[in-house]
N, C-alpha and C positions, 0 to 999 in steps of 0.2 A: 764376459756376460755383464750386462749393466743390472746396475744395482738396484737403479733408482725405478722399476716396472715393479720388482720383489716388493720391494718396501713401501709403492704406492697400495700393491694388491693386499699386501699382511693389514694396511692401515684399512683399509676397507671392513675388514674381520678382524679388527683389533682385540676382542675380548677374548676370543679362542688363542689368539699367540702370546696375548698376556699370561693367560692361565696357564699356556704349557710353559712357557718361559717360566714359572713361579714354582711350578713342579720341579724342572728339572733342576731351579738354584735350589730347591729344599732335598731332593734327591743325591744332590753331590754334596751339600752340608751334612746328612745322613751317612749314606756309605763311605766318606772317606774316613769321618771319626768311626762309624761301626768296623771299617775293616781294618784301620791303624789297630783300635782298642784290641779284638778279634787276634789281631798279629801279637799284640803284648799279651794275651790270654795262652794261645802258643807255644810262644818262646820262654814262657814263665811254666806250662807243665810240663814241657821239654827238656827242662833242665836235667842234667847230672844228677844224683842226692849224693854220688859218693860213695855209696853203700851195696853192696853188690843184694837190693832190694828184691830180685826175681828170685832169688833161692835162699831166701829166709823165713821162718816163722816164729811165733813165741806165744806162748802161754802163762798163766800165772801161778804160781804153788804156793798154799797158803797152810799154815799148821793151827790150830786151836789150842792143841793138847797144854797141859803145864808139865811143865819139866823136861821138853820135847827137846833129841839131838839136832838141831837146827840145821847146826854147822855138819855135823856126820849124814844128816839126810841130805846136804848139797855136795858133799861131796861122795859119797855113792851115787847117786844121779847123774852125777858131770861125769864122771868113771864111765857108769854104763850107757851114756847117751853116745860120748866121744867114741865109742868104738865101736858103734852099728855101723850096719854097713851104709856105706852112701852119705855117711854124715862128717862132712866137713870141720867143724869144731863148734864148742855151744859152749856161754857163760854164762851166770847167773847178773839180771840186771833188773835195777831198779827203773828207771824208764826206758823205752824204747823210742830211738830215732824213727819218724816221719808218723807215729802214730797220732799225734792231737795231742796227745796229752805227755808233759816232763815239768823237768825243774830248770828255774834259771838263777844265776847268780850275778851281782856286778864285780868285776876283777878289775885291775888297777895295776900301769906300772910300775909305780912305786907305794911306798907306805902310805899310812895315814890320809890313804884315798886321794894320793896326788897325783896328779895324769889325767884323763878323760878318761869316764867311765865305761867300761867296756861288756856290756852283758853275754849273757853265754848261758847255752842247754848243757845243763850236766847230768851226767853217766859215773852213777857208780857201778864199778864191773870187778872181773878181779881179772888174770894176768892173761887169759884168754878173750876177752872183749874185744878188742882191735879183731881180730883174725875171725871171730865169728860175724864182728859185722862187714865184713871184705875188705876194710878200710887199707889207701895205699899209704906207705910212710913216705915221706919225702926227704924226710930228715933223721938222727938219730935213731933211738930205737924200741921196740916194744915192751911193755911189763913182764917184770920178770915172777916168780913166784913170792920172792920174799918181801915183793913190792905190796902185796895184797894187805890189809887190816882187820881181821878177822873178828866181833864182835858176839860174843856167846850170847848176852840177851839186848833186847831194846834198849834204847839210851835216848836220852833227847840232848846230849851233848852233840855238839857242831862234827860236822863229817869232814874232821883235821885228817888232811894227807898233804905231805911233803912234798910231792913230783907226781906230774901229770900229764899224758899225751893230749896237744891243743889243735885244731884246724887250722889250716894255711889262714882266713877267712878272719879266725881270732887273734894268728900272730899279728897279722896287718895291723890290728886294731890296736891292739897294746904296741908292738915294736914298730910299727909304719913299716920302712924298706929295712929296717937290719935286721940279722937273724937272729929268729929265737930261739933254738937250740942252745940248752944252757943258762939260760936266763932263768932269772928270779921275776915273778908277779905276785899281787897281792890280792889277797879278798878281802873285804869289808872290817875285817879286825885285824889287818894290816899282817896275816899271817902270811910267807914266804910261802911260795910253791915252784919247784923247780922242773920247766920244762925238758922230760926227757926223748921226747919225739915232736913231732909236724906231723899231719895227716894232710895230703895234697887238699883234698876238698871231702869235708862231709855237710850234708844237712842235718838241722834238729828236730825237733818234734812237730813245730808250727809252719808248716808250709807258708800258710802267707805272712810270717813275722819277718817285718826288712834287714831281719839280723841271723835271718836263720842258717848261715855257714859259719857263724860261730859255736862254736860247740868244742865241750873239756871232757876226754874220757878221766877217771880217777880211780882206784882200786879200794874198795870197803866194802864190806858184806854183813848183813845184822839183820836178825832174826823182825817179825814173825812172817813176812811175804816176800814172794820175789817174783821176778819175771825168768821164764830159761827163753833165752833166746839160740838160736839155731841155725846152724848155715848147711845148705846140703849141696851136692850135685847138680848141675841141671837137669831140667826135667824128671825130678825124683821125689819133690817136695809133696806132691800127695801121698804116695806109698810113704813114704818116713813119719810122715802125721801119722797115719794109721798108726806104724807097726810102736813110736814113740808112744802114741796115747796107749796103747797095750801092755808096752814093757813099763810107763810109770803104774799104772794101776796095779802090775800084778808084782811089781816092788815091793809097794806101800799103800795099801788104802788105806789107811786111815789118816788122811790129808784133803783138802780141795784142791783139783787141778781144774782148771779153765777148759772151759771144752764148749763150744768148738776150738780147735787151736787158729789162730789168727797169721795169715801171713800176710807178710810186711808190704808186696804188690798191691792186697785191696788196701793197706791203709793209707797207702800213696796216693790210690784212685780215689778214696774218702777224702781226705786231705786238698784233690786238686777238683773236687766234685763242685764246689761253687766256680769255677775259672772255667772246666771245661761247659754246665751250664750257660754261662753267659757266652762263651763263642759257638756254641750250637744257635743261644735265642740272637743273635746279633748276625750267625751268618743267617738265619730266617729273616731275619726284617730286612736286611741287604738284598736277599734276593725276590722279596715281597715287592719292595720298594723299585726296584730296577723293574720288575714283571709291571709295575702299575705306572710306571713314567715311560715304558714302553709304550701301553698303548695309551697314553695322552697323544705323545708324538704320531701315533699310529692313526687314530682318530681326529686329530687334529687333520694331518695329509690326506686324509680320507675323506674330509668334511671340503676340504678345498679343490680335487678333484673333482668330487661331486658338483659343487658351486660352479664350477667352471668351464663344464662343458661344454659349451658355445663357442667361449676363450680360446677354447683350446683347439675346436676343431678351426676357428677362424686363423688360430695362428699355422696350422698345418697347412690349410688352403692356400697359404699365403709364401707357403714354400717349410717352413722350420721341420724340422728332421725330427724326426721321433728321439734322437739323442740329444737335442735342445730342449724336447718337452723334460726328459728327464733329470736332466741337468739343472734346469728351471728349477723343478722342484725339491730337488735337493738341496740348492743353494739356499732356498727359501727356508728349507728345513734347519740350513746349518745355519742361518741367520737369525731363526728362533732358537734354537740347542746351543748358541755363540752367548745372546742375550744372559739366560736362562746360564749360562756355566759363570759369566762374571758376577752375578749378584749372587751364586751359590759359591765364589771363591772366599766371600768377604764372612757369609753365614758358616761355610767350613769352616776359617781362621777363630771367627767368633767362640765359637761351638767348643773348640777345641783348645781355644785358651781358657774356656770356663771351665771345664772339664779335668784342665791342668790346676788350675787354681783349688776347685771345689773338692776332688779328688784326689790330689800330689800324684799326679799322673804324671808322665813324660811328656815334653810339648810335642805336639802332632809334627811329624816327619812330614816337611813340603814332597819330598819324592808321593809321598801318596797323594799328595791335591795332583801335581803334576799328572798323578799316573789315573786322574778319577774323572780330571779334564778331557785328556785323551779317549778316556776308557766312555765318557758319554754323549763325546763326539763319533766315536763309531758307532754307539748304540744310535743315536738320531738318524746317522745314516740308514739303517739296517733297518730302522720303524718304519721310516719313508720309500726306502726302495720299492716295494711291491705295493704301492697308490703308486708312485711316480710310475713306472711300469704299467700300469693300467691305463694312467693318464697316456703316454704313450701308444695306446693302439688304440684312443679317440680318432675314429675316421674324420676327415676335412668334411665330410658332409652334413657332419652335425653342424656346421656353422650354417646349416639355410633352414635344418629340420625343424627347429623351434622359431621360428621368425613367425 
């Protein structure tokens, strides 16, 4: 099919294949960063945490009293929660994984803060902590009882413990590729701490902190608050709320216990509640944006049918096949949807490296320009077929009807 009829007729109606041409470069500069971003929104609330987070919950137990058994009130609790039914194991802990809110520390592999500093959410638990948050060990082994630090009243002394279970995620960071099992690391006052497990992978508190598979369980317990955290069965985690908030009240009231009890699924869904907003409002404008450069292209084929139908019946009269008319028009279409994708490859590229810069985003994956090229070359198609189709069943006798 010759080119040069196309490109005389578009130049005739220059302003309409301008426009759509400018549509559809700013439509593929649009949806390839919104659906790359979109895709890193995803695969970021996709992730693992590590934590067997679908059947856990936790509550906070708080005392007032003076002179209050702290330590005997936690551990009657831990007694009677570990042996309802349906209840997997429960520790007592001072922050909880994926909820928002913990503590961090910077560790060090050697003393006197030498090595790059390595931060980290920390857990203090005591020798049931690993097994209540589902965690797997990859290495060594878990707390034992005598590992625990038990503290009768408040202290503002430092939470010194000797040996600590660390995520694969923090070994890396301090040991790079050797292993850390058995190693010595340091905190801030160059205190030794000897790793006695690996945990394959856990998250911390802060979903979106670029560190958050670092994370140190450690064993200390001191009065006047805590968190009981909880692992149950599947699908059993509402009945165990129940019958738990039941058996603490009718233990002990005279305590604060957190109520409603909190599980650990909505704090995940809190936690990724900005990530998953933006790839709801990003696939909206993705599909806004594609519905509105639709019908440009639609309108545009529409407007030139229309214009043409003298053209078109002259060129039927004159033999051309209703699959010529269509042809025609398509080509003309792919020749403004051609335009219109090379000046939106440069605005994509753009877009996407400001976005990297301005953001510390990942650079835009070319497989998605590739895949946005293609994907609005078939859309052009698909806008244009039914005018070309219409242009098609112009009878040859309109070449005389308007003379």
């Amino acid at each position: 099919m010759a080119i040069r009829p196309i490109l005389s007729a578009l130049m005739r109606n220059r302003a309409g294949a301008i426009l759509v041409a400018l549509q559809i470069a700013i439509t593929l500069a649009i949806i390839v960063n919104a659906v790359y971003l979109t895709t890193q929104r995803v695969t970021k609330i996709g992730r693992p945490s590590g934590i067997d987070d679908q059947n856990i919950f936790a509550f906070w137990v708080t005392t007032y009293e003076k002179d209050y058994d702290y330590l005997g009130m936690l551990r009657e609790d831990m007694a009677m929660i570990r042996q309802m039914p349906d209840v997997i194991d429960a520790a007592p802990m001072q922050q909880v994984p994926l909820s928002g809110s913990g503590n961090s520390s910077g560790y060090y592999s050697l003393p006197d803060k030498k090595g790059e500093e390595s931060p980290a959410n920390t857990y203090a638990t005591d020798d049931h902590g690993a097994r209540a948050l589902g965690v797997t060990l990859s290495a060594g082994r878990d707390f034992e009882p005598n590992d625990v630090v038990y503290k009768a009243a408040a202290t503002r002394e430092r939470f010194d413990t000797a040996s600590a279970i660390i995520s694969g995620g923090l070994a890396r960071a301090l040991f790079k590729d050797e292993p850390a099992l058995g190693k010595d690391f340091y905190d801030d006052q160059s205190h030794p701490i000897r790793v006695i497990g690996v945990i394959s992978h856990m998250q911390g508190s802060w979903l979106g902190w670029d560190k958050v598979d670092r994370t140190l369980l450690y064993t200390y317990i001191e009065p006047p608050s805590t968190q009981y955290v909880i692992r149950v069965k599947p699908g059993t985690i509402d009945r165990v709320i129940a019958d738990v908030e039941a058996a603490m009240r009718k233990r002990d009231p005279n305590r604060v216990i957190e109520t409603p009890m909190r599980k650990m699924s909505d704090m995940k869904r809190r936690g990724y509640a900005g990530d998953s907003l933006m790839a709801v409002t990003l696939t909206t404008v993705t599909g806004l944006v594609l519905v509105f450069s639709s019908l440009g292209i639609f309108g545009l084929a529409t407007f030139n049918v229309n214009s043409r139908t003298r053209q078109i019946g002259t060129r039927r009269a004159v033999g051309a096949r209703k699959l010529d008319i269509v042809q025609y028009f398509l080509a003309e279409n792919w020749l403004v949807t051609s335009v219109g994708v090379l000046i939106g490859c440069g605005l994509a590229l753009g877009a996407g490296y400001w976005l990297s810069t301005q953001y510390q985003l990942p650079r835009l994956d070319l497989y998605y320009l590739v895949g946005g090229v293609l994907g609005l070359w078939a859309l052009g198609q698909l806008a244009a077929w039914q005018p070309a189709l219409r242009a098609a069943k112009v009878s040859p006798a309109m070449a005389t009807r308007n003379i």
